[in-house]
MARMI-415520 format. One record per atom (N, C-alpha, C): residue in one letter; x, z, y. Coordinates in steps of 0.05 Angstrom, whole numbers, padded with zeros to 5 digits, always signed. Each point is the difference from the previous one (the first is absolute). Example, Ala and Ser with C-alpha at 12.3 -4.5 7.8 and 13.67 -1.06 7.14 Angstrom:
<kelums>
a+00264+00156-00114;a-00018+00000+00024;a+00018+00000+00024;s-00007-00014+00021;s+00016+00001+00024;s-00015+00014+00022;
</kelums>
This chain:
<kelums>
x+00507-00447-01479;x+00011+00018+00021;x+00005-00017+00025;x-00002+00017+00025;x-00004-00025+00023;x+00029+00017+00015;x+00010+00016-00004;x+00019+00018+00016;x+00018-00019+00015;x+00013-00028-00016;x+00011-00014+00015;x-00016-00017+00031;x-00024-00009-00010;x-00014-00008+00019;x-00002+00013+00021;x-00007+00028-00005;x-00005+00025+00024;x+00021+00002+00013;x+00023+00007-00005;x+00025-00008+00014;x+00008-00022+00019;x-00004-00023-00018;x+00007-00025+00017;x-00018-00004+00015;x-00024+00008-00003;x-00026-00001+00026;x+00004+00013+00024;x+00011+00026-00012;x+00003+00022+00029;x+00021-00008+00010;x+00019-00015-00003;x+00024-00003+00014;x-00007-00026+00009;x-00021-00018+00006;x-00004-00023+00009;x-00023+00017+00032;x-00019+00019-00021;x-00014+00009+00019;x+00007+00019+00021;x+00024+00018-00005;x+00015+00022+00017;x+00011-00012+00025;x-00009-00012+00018;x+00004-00022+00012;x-00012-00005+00025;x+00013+00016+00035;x-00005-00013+00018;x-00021-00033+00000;x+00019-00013-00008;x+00002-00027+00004;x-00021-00013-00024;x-00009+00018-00020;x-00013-00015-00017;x-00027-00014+00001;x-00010-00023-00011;x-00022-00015+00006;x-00013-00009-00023;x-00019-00012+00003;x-00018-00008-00026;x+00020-00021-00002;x-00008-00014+00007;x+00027-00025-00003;x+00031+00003-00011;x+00002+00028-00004;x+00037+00013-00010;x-00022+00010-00029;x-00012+00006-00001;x-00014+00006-00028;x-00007-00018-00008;x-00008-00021+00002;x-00008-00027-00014;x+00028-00016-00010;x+00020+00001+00019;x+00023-00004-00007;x+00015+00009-00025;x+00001+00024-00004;x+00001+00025-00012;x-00014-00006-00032;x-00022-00006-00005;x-00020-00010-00021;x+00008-00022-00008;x+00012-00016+00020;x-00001-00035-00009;x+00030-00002-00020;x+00018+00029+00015;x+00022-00005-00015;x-00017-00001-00024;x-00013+00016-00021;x-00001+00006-00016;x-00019-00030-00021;x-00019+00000+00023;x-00014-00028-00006;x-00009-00014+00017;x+00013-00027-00002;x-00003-00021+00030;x-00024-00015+00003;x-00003-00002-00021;x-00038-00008+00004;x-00020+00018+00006;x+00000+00027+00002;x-00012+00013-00013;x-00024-00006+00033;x-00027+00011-00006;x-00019+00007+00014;x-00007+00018+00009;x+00021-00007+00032;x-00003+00018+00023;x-00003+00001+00026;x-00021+00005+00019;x-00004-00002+00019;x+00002+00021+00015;x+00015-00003+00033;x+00004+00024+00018;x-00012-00010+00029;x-00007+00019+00007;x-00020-00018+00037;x+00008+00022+00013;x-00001-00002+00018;x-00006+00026+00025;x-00032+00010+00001;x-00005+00025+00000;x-00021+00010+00012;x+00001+00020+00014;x-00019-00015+00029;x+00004+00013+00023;x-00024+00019+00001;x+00011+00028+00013;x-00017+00024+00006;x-00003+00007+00016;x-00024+00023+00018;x+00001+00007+00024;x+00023+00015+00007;x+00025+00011-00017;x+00019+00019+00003;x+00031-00025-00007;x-00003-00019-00002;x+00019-00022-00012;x-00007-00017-00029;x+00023-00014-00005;x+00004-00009-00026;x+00008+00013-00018;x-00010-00014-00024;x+00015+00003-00034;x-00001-00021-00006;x+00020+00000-00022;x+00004-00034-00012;x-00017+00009-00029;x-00030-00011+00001;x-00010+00002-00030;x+00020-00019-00020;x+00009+00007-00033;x+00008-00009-00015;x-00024+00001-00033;x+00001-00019-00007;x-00020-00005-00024;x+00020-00016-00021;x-00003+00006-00019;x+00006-00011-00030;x-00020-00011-00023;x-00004-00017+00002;x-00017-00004-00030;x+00016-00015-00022;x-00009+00020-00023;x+00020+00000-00024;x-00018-00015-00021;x+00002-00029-00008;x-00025-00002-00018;x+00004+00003-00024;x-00017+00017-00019;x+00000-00006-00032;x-00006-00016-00007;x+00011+00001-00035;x-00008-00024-00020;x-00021-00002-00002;x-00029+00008+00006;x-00020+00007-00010;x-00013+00003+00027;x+00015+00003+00023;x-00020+00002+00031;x-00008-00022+00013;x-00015+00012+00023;x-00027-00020+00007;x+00021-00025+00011;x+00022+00011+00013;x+00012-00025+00012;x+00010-00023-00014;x-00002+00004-00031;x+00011-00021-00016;x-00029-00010-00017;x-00022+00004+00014;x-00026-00003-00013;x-00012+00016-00022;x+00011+00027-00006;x+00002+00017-00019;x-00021+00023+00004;x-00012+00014-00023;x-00019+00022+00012;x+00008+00028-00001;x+00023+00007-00003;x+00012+00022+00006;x-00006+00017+00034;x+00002+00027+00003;x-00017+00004+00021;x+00032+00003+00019;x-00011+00010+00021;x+00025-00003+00021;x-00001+00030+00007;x+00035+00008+00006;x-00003+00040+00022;x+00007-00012+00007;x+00003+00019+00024;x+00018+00002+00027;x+00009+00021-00002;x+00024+00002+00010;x+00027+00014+00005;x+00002+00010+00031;x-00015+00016+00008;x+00010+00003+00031;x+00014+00022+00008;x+00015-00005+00010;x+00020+00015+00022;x-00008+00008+00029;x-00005+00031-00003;x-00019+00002+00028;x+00018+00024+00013;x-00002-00005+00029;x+00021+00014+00010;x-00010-00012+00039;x+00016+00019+00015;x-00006-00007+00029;x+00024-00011+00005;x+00026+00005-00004;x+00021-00013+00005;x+00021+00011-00018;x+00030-00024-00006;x+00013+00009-00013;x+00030+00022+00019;x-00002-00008+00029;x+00014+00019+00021;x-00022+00011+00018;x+00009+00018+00020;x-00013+00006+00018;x+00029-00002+00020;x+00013-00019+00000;x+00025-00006+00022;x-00013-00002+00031;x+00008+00010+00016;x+00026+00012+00007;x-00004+00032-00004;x-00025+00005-00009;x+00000+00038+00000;x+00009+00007-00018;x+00000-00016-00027;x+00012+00009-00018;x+00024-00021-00014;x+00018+00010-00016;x+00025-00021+00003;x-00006-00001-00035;x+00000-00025-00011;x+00001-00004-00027;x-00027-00006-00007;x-00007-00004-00031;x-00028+00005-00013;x-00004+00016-00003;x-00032+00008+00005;x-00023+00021+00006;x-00006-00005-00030;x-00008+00037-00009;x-00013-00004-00022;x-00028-00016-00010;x-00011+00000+00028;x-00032-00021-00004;x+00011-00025-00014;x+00022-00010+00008;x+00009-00028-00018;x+00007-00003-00028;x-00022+00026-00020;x+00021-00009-00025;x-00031-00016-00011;x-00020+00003+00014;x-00025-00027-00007;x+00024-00023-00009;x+00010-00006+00029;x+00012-00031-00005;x+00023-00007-00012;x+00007+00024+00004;x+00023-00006-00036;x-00011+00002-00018;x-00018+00008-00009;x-00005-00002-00028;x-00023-00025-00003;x-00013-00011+00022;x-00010-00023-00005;x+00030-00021+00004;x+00019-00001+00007;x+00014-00024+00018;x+00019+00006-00048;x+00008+00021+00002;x+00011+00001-00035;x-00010-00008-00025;x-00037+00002+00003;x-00009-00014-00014;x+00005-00021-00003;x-00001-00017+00026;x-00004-00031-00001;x+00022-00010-00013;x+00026+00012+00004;x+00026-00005+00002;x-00005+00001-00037;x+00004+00024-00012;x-00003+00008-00027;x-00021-00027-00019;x-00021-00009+00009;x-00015-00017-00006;x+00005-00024+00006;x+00014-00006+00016;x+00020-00034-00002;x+00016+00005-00013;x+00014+00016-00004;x+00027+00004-00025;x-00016+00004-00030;x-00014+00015+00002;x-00012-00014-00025;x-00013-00029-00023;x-00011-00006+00024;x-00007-00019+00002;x+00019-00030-00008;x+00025+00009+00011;x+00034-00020+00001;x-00003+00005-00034;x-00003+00036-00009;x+00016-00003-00026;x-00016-00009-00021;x-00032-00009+00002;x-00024-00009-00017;x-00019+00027-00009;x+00002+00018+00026;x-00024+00023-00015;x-00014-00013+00034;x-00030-00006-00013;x-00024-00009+00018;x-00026+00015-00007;x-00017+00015+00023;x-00022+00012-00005;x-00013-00015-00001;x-00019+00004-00016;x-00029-00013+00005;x-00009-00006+00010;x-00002+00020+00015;x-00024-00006+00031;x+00020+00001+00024;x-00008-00021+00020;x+00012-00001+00026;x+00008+00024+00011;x+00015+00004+00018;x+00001+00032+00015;x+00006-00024+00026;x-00016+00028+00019;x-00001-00003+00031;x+00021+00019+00016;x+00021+00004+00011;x+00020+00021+00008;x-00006-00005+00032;x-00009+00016+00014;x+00002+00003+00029;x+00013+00020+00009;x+00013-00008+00024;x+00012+00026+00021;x+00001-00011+00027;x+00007+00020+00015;x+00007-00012+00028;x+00035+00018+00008;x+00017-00015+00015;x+00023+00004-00001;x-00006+00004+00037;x+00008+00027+00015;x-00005+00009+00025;x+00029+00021+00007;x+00026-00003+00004;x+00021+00016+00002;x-00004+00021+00027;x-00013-00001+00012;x-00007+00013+00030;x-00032+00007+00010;x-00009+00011-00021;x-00033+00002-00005;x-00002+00035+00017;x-00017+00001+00016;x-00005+00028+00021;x-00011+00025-00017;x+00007+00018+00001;x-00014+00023-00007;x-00032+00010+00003;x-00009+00017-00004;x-00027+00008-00002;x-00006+00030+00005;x-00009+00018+00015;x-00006+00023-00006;x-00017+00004-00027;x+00002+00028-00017;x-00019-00003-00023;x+00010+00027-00012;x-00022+00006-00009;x-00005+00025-00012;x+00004-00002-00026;x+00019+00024-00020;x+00019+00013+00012;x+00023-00007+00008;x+00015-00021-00001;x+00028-00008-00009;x-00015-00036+00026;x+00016-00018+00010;x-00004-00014+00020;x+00007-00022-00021;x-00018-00031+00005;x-00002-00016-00009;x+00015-00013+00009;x+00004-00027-00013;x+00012-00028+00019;x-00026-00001-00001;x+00001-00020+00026;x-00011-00019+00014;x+00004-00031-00011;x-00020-00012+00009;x+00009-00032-00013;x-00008-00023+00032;x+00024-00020-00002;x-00005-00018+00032;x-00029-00014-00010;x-00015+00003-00026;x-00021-00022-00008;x-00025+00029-00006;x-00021-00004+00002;x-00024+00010-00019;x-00007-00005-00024;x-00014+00028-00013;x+00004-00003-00030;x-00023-00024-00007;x-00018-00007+00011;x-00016-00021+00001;x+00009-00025+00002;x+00016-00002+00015;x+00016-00024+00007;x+00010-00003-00040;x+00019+00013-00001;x+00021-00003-00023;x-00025-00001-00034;x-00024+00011+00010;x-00017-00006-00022;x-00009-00024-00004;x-00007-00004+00016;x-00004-00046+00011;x+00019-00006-00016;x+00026+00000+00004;x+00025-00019-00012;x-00003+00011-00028;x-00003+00022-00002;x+00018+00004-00034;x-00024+00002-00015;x-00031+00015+00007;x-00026+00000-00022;x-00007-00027+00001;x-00003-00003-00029;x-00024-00034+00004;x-00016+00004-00032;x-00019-00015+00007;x-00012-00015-00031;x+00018-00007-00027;x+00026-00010+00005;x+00014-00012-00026;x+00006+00027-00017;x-00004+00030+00013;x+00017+00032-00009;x-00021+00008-00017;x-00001-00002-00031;x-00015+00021-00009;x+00003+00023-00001;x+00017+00006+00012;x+00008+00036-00002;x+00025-00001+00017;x+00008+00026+00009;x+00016-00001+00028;x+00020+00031-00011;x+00024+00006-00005;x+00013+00025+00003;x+00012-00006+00031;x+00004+00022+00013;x+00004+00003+00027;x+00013+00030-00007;x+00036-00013+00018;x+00015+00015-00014;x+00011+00022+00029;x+00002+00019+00009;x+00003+00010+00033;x+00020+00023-00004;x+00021+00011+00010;x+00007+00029+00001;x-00025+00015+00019;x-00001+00024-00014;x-00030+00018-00006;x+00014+00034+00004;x+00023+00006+00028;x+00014+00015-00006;x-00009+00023+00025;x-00015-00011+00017;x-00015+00015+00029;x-00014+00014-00012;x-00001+00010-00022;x-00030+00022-00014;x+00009+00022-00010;x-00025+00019-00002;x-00001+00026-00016;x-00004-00005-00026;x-00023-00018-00015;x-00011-00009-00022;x+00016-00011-00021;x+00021-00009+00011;x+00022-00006-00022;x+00015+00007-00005;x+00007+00016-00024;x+00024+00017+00014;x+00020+00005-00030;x+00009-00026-00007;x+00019-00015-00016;x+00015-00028+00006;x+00031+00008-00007;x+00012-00023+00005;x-00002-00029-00019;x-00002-00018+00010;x-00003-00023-00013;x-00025-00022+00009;x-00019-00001-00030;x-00017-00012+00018;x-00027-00004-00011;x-00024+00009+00012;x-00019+00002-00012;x-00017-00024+00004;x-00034-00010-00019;x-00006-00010+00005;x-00039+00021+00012;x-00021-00024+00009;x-00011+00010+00008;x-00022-00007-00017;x-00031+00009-00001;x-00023-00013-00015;x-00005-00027+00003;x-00019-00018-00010;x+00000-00021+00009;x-00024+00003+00022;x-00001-00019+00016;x-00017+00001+00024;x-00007-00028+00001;x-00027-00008+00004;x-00013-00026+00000;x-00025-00003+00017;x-00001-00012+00017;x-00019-00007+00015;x-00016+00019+00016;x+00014+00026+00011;x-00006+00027+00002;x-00012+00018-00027;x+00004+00002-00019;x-00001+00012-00020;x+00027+00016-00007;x-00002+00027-00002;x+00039+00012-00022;x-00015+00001-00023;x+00013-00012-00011;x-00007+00002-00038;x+00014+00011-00010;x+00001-00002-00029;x+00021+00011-00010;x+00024-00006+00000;x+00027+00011-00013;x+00025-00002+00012;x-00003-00015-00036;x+00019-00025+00008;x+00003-00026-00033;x+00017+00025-00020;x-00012+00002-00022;x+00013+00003-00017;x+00023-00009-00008;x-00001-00034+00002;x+00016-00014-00004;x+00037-00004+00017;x-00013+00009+00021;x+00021+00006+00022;x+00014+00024-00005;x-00015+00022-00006;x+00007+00032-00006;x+00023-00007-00029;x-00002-00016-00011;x+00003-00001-00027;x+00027-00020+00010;x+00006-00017+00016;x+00021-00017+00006;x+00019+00020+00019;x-00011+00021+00014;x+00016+00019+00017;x+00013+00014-00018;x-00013+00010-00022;x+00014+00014-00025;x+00026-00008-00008;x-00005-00032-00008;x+00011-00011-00022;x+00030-00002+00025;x-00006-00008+00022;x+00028-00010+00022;x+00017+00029+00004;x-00008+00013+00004;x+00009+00026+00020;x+00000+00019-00029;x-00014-00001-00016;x+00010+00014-00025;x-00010+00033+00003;x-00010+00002+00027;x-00017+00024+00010;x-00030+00002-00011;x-00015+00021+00008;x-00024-00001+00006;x-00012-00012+00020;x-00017-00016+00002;x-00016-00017+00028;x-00007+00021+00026;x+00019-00008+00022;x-00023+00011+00029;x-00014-00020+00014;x-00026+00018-00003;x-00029-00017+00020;x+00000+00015+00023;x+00002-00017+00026;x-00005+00009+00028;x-00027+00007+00006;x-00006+00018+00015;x-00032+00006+00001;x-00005-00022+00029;x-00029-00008-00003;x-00005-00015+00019;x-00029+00018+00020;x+00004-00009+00022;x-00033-00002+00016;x-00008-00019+00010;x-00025+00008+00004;x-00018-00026+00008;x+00009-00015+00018;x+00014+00025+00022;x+00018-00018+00025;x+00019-00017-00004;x+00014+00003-00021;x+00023-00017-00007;x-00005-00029-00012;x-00026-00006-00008;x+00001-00024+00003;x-00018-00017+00004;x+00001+00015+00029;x-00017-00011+00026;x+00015-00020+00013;x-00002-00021+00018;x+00017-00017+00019;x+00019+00015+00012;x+00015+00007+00008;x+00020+00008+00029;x-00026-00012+00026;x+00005+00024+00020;x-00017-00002+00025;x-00026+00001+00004;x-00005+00014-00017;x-00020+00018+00002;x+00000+00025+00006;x+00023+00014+00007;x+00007+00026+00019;x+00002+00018-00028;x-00004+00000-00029;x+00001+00014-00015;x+00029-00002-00004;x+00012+00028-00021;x+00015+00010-00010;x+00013-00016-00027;x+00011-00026-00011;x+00015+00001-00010;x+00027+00009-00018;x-00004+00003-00026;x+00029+00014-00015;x+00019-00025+00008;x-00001-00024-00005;x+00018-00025+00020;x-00017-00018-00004;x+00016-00019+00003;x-00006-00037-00009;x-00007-00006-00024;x+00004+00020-00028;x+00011-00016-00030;x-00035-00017-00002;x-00014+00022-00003;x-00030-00022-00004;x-00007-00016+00019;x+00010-00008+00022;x-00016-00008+00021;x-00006-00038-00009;x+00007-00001-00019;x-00006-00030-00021;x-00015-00005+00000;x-00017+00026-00015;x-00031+00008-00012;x-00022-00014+00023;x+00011+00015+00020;x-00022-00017+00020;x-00007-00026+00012;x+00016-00016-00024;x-00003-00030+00011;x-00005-00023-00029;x-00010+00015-00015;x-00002-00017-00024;x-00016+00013-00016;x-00009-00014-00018;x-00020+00009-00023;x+00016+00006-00027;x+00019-00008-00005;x+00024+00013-00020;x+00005+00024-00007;x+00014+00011-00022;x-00004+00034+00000;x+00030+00001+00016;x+00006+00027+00007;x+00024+00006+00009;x+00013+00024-00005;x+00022+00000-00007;x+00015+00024-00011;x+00025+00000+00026;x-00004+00022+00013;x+00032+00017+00012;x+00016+00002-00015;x+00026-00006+00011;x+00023+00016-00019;x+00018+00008+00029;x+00002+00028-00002;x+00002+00020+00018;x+00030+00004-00019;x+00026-00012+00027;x+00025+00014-00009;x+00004+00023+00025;x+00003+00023-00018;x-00009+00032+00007;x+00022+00022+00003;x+00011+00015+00012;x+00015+00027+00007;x-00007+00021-00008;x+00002+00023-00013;x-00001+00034-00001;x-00008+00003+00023;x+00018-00003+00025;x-00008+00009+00028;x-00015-00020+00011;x-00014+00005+00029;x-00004-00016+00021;x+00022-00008+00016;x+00013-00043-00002;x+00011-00013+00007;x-00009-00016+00021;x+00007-00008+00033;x-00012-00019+00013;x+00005-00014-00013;x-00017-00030+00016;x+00002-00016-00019;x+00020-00017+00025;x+00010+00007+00028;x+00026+00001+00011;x+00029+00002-00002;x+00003+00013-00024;x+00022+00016-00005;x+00019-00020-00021;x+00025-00003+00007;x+00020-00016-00008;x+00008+00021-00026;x+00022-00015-00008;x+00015+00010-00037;x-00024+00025-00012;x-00023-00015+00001;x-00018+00015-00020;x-00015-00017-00023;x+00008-00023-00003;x-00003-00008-00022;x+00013+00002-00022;x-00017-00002-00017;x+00022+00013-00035;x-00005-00033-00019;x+00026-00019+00002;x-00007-00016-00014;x-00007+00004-00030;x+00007+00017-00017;x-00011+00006-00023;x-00045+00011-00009;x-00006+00003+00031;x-00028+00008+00009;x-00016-00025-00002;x+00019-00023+00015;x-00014-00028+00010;x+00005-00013-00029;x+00022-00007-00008;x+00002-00007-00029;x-00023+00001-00018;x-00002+00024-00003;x-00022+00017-00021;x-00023-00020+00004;x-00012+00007+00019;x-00021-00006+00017;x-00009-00031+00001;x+00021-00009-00001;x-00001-00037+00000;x-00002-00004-00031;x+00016+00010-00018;x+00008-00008-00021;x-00027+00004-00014;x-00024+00024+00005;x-00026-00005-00013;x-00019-00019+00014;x+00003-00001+00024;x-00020-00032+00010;x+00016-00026-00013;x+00027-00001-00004;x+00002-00019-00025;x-00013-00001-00030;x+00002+00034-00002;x-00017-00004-00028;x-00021-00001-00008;x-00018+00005+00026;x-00029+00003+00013;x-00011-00040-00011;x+00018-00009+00016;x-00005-00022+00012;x+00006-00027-00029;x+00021+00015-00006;x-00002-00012-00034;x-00027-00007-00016;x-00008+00029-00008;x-00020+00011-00010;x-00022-00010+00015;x-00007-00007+00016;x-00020-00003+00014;x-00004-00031-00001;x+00026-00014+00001;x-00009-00035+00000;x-00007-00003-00027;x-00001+00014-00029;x+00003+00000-00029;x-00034+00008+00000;x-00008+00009+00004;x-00028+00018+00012;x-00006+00025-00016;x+00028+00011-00007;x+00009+00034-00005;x-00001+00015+00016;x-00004+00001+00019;x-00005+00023+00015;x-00024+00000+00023;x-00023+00011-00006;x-00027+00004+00024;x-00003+00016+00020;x+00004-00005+00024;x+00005+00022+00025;x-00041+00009-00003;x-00011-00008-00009;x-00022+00016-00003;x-00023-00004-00021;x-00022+00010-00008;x-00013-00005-00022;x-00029-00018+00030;x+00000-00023-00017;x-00014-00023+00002;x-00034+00015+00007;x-00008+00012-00028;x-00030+00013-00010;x-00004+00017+00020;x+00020+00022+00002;x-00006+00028+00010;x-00003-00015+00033;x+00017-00012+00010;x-00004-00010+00031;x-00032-00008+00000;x-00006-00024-00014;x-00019-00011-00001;x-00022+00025+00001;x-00003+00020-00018;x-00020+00030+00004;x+00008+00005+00025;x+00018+00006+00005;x+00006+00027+00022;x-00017-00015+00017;x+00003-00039+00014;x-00007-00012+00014;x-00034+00001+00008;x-00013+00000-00024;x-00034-00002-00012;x-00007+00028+00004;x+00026+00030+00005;x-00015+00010-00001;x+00007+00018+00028;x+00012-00008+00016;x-00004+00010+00030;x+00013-00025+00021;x-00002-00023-00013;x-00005-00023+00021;x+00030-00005+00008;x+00005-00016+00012;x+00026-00010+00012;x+00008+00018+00030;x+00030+00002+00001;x+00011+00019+00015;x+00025-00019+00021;x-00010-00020-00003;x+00021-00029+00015;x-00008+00006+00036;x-00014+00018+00009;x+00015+00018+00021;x+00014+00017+00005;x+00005+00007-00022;x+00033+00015+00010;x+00024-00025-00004;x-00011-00018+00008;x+00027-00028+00003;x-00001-00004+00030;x-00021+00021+00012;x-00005-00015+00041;x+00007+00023+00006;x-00006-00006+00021;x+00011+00013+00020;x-00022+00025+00013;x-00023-00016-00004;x-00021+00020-00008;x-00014-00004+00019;x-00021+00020+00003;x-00015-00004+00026;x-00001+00031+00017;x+00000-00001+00027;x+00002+00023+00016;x-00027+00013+00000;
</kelums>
């Protein structure tokens, strides 16, 4: 259970004044060695302070091990929209629930439970991030581009990527908590993992929700198309599979809007990319079937343009 983490995160992150550097602080209480880096990244609209975690397993690459590596991302445009709006914006529960992971996974770590496989945790920490017009319900805005923030956080070391976003500006979802999405790879939607459907079960003790996707959604940003948000926008920068995890509303929520987060929503939501991420360094859980990609590929060719931007 991460409920403590989520707590002590949001009250570090609820925060005029807060910085990557007050979250690294924040982490170190917990573990002073631990591996973490924070920088500024500058945007055509301002800064964000990118923050990164790498967590290594007993069995991961960083200790010369062949266990595979996730990533954990936290995607979001900002965690305020200060001065228009006073407090945290619901778009920020991306970065609590990546900033609780990390936290939850050095405490583990203190008490001798170690995954297997390395985990990668990214977020960006932005308390005064601009708004967006957007259909239906108005977006944040972010001082950086989603391109920009794919540079820093996609790379080669990620065999697989969950990308975790509040998903609350929509008609299409229309349950509280938090759903996940199909897997998506290299412009391909495949099928939605079994294996994931089957870990949503086992956490939440519910039936599994799958977010419906389109083609637009995991397209780049700026290409003038229509986006459901940010959660896939991963997809378009790596050859890894990628799973959304869409924390979701009954209604349409800006993603502007202060005291609309439900820490028991973000909890949930984190607590199966922990179990995701378990399972996944063990090599129990497949975000996609290996064979069937390989057909689908042989049998209408590669789709690694819907990763551009395209052509006019």
């Amino acid at each position: 259970m991460l409920m403590k983490q989520i707590i002590d995160a949001y009250e570090v992150l609820d925060s005029a004044y807060v910085t990557g550097k007050k979250v690294e602080e924040y982490l170190r209480t917990i573990q002073p060695d631990a591996d973490i880096t924070v920088y500024e990244l500058k945007g055509p609209k301002g800064t964000t302070d990118m923050l990164k975690v790498r967590i290594p397993g007993s069995n991961g690459k960083i200790k010369g091990g062949s266990a595979p590596t996730i990533g954990l991302l936290g995607r979001l445009g900002g965690i305020g929209a200060r001065p228009e709006r006073i407090g945290f914006v619901s778009d920020g529960d991306g970065a609590l629930a990546a900033v609780a992971l990390a936290a939850k996974l050095l405490d583990m770590q203190n008490k001798g439970d170690v995954l297997d496989g390395d985990v990668f945790i990214s977020t960006h920490i932005c308390p005064n991030a601009p708004t967006a017009p957007h259909d239906p319900v108005p977006f944040m805005g972010s001082p950086v581009e989603m391109s920009q923030v794919n540079r820093e956080e996609v790379s080669d070391e990620l065999d697989a990527i969950l990308s975790v976003d509040t998903t609350k500006g929509n008609r299409v979802i229309n349950t509280r908590g938090f759903a996940i999405s199909p897997t998506v790879k290299e412009g391909y939607i495949l099928r939605t993992s079994e294996d994931l459907l089957d870990l949503m079960q086992i956490t939440t003790g519910r039936l599994p929700y799958v977010f419906p996707l389109a083609t637009q959604d995991i397209t780049p940003y700026g290409n003038d198309l229509h986006h459901l948000n940010s959660v896939l926008q991963p997809c378009t920068a790596t050859n890894a599979p990628v799973v959304g995890v869409a924390i979701t509303a009954e209604t349409m929520v800006p993603g502007c809007a202060t005291g609309a987060s439900h820490a028991s929503d973000v909890e949930e939501a984190a607590r199966f990319m922990l179990e995701a991420a378990k399972a996944f360094g063990r090599g129990q859980c497949k975000f996609y079937d290996e064979e069937e990609y390989a057909r689908i590929q042989k049998l209408y060719g590669p789709m690694k343009h819907l990763q551009t931007l395209g052509e006019e």
